[in-house]
Each structure stands twice: as structure tokens, then as C-alpha cells.
N, C-alpha and C positions, 0 to 999 in steps of 0.2 A: 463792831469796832475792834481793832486789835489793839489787844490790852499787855502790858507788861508784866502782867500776873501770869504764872503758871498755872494750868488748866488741868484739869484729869484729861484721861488718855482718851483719843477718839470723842474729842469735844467740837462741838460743829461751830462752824463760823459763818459767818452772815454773810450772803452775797451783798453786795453793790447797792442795790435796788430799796437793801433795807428786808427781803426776806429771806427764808433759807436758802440755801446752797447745799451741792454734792461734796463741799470741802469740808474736811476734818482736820483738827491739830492731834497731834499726839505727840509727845515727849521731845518737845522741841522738832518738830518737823509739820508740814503740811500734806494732807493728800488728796488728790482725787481722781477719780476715775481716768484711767489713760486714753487719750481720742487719737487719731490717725497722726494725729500733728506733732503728739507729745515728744517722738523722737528727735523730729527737727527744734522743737522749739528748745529742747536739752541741749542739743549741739549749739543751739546761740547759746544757751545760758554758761555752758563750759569754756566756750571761747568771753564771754565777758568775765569770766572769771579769772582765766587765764593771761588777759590784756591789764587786768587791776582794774576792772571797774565793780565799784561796791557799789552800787545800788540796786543788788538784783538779786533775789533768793539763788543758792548755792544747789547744785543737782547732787542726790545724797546717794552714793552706791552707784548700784547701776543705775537707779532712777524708778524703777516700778518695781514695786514687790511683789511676794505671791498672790495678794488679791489682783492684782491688776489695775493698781492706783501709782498712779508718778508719785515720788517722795523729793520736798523741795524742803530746805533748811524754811525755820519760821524767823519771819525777822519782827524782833521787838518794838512797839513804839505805839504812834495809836494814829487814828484818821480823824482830819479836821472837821470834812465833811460832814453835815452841808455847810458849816459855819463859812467866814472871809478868812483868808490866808493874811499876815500882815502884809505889807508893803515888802520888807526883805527875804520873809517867807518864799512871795510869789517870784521875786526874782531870781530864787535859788531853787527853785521849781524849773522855771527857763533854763539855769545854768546845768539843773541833771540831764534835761531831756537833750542837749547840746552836748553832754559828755558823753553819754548814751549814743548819739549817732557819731558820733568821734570815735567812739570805740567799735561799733561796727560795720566802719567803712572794712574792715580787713577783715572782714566773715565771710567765708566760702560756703554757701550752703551745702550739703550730700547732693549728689548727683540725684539722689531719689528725692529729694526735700518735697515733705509735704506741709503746705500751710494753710491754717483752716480759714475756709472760704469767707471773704467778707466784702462789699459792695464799694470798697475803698482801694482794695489789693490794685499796684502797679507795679511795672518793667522797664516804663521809659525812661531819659533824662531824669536827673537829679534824683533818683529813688536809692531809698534809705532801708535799711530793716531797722522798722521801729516796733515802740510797744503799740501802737494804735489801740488802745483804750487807756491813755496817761492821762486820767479825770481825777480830781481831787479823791476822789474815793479808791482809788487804786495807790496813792501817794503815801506812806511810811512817812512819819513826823516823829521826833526825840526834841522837845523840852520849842514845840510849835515849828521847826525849821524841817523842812525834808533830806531825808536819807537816802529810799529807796521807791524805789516800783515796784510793786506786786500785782499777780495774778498777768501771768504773761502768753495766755492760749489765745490771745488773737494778735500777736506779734507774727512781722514777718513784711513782705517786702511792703512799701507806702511811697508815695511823693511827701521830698522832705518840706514841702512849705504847708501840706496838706497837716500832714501831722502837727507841726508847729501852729497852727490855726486853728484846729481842734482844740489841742493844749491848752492854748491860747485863754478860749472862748469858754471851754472848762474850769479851768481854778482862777480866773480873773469873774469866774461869777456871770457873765453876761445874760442874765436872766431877767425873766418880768418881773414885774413891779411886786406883784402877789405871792411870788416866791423870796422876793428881796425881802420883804417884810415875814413872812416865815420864818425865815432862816434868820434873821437880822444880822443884812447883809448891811456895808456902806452903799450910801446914795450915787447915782449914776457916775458923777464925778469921777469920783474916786474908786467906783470898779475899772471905767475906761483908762483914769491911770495906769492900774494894772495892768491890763495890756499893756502896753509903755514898758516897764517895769519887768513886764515876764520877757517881753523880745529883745532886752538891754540883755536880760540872766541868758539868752539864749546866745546872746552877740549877731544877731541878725541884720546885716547893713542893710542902707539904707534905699539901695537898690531894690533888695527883695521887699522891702516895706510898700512899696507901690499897688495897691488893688488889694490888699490884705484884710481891707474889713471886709472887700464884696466876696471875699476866700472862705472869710468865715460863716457867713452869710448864708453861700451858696454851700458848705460845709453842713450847717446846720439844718436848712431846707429837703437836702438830700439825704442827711439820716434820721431826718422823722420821715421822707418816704419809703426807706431800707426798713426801718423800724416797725412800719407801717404791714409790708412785705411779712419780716420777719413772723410778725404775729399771728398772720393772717386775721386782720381788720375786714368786717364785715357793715356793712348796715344793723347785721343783725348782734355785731358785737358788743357784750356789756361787762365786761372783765376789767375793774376800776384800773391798775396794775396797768395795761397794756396800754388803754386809751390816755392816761397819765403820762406815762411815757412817751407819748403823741403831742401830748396839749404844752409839755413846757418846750419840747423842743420848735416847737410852733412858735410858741409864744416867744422865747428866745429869738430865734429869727426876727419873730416884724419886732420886737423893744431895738435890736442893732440897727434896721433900718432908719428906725424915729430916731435914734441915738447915732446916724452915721455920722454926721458932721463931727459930733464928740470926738467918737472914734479912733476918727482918722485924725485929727489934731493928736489926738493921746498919740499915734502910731507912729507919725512923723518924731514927735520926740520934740 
């Protein structure tokens, strides 16, 4: 979790997932290891900088130091996650990632632009450079409301409803049963609200609303098989961690289907 405490120098922070990570804090800054991407993914962050958009760690220097780790400003606040977003929370979650592709309609990638490979990456109509992993766990909160994005190494070109569906299906919670009561989440209701709620913050009409829960659906479907990929899942796999990773985003999937009719009422609005 990011804390607003100051930290000693080269203090590690926790991946996503909830275990370690290559990232480290140090003296108000973040780092880690540079990947082939990191140059392009700089070139967005200084063009979001440059446009006024605040929600996105700041490139410090050149960007990599002598080790060979990118250096990103650390941004204050803390992660909700896995907890529920309120009601105006989630909808000012929709209204960042809407500011975010607002601001990078006018990004020119480098002629060289590299972006690291993900099973989502498009070029056709309506594509956006988004963050593609905007899940509640990547979201910066000050006093429960969102600020910023973080962790932006799989950013780079998307289809924009694809993203927004993802998003969506992420901080509005759309999870099983077994993880709602986990995490103690609110009851079906009132997650499918959210949805609702998160594509109002996004200003999404109501054209694109049309097939959006079978978006998220088949969103979801296809990154427990990517995820699946990623792991290399075996028969003979027993790595709690991986197949976890497998089993909600499963489980996520069929709860929307039992819950489409919900859904899609929340979605229309």
C-alpha cells in the first residue's frame, strides 16, 4: 500500500498482487529496473505532463540512473484496494481515465516507439494510449477520492471502450460472491450501480453503452486465458498465486453473466 509516511531510502513496495515487487521508493522517488519500453512509456509521461495532466507520476531527470532503473516522482496517498470505492469515489475514477485519454489524443509516439507486448495491444479505429492496467490497485486515493495512476509499464496503444470496460469491471468490483464477502464488498446491487456511476465519471453516451456488459464479459474471459498463457498453467501446475489469478478472473466472468440483466439496467442508466 502507498503510505504517506516517509520511508528510508530504497524501501520496496509491494506489487499489485499483494507480493514483492522490483520497485523501490527512495527519497521521494520510485524505481525500477528499465525494460525496452521504459523510453517510450517517458515520452507519454512528459507529454502528460506537459498537457496539465496530474494524475500520473512525473519523469525525474533523464529518467534512468546509473543502475539502470527509471526514476519516477513518488505520488502520496494510499490504495483502497481490495476494499469498494464509494459511490462518488468510482465516478471520479471514470472521470480520470476520461481525462487521461483526453489528454492523450495529441501524443505522438517516437518513430521507434516501443510498447511492452500485451494480448490487448490495438491500431484500429477508435484506439487510445491508455494505462491498460487502471484496476483499483494501481489508483492513488487522498482522504478515499482518486488522484492519480500508477505503475504505467503496460500503457500504450488500446481500443478505447476496451479499456473503459476493463476499468469499468475493475473498481466497480464485479466479482464473485466469495470474494465480495472477503473483501466486504457491497451486495450485487450496488456494485452494478457502479458501473453506472463509473461510465457517467467517464461521460460515455449512450451509443457506446450498447453490448458493454458482453465487452466486459468477453474482456474478462480473455484475460484469464492471456493470464493463463502468461503463467504457463500446466496440469501439472500448483503455484497458489498463478491459479488464483485464474480462478477470480473466472469466477468474475460467469457472476456478470448470472448478473447480466443487472448489469445492463445499471448501464443504460
Amino acid at each position: 500500500m502507498h503510505s504517506a509516511q516517509s520511508g528510508p531510502p530504497a524501501q520496496p513496495l509491494t506489487a499489485a498482487e499483494g507480493g514483492p515487487s522490483d520497485v523501490t521508493r527512495s527519497d521521494g522517488t520510485v524505481l525500477r529496473p528499465a525494460r525496452p519500453w521504459t523510453t517510450t512509456v517517458h515520452a507519454l509521461l512528459r507529454h502528460l505532463e506537459d498537457v496539465g495532466f496530474t494524475g500520473a507520476p512525473r519523469v525525474v531527470g533523464d529518467g534512468v540512473d546509473g543502475d539502470g532503473n527509471e526514476v519516477l516522482t513518488y505520488i502520496d496517498g494510499t490504495i483502497v484496494h481490495p476494499h469498494a470505492w464509494t459511490d462518488e469515489s468510482v465516478r471520479q475514477v471514470g472521470a480520470l481515465l476520461r481525462d487521461l485519454h483526453d489528454a492523450t489524443a495529441g501524443f505522438r509516439p517516437p518513430p521507434d516507439a516501443v510498447w511492452q507486448p500485451w494480448w490487448m495491444r490495438h491500431t484500429g479505429p477508435d484506439t487510445v494510449i491508455g494505462h491498460c492496467d487502471a484496476g483499483p490497485w494501481h489508483v492513488v486515493a487522498r482522504d478515499g477520492l482518486p488522484v492519480a495512476l500508477i505503475d504505467w509499464t503496460l500503457a500504450g496503444p488500446v481500443d478505447r471502450l476496451d479499456e473503459i470496460a476493463a476499468a469499468a469491471w475493475w473498481n466497480a468490483q464485479l466479482h464473485d460472491d466469495d470474494v465480495a464477502e472477503r473483501n466486504d464488498l457491497p451486495d450485487a446491487e450496488h456494485r452494478a450501480r457502479q458501473v453506472g456511476l463509473f461510465l457517467d465519471g467517464y461521460g460515455l453516451p449512450s451509443r457506446d453503452r450498447d453490448g458493454f456488459v458482453g465487452r466486459m464479459i468477453e474482456f474478462a474471459i480473455r484475460d484469464c486465458a492471456a493470464e493463463a498463457t502468461y503463467a504457463g498453467i500446466t496440469p501439472d501446475s500448483t503455484d497458489p498465486g498463478p491459479l488464483w489469478a485464474l480462478s477470480w478472473r473466472a469466477r468474475a466472468a460467469a457472476w456478470m453473466i448470472r448478473h447480466r440483466g443487472l448489469l445492463e439496467a445499471a448501464v443504460r442508466g
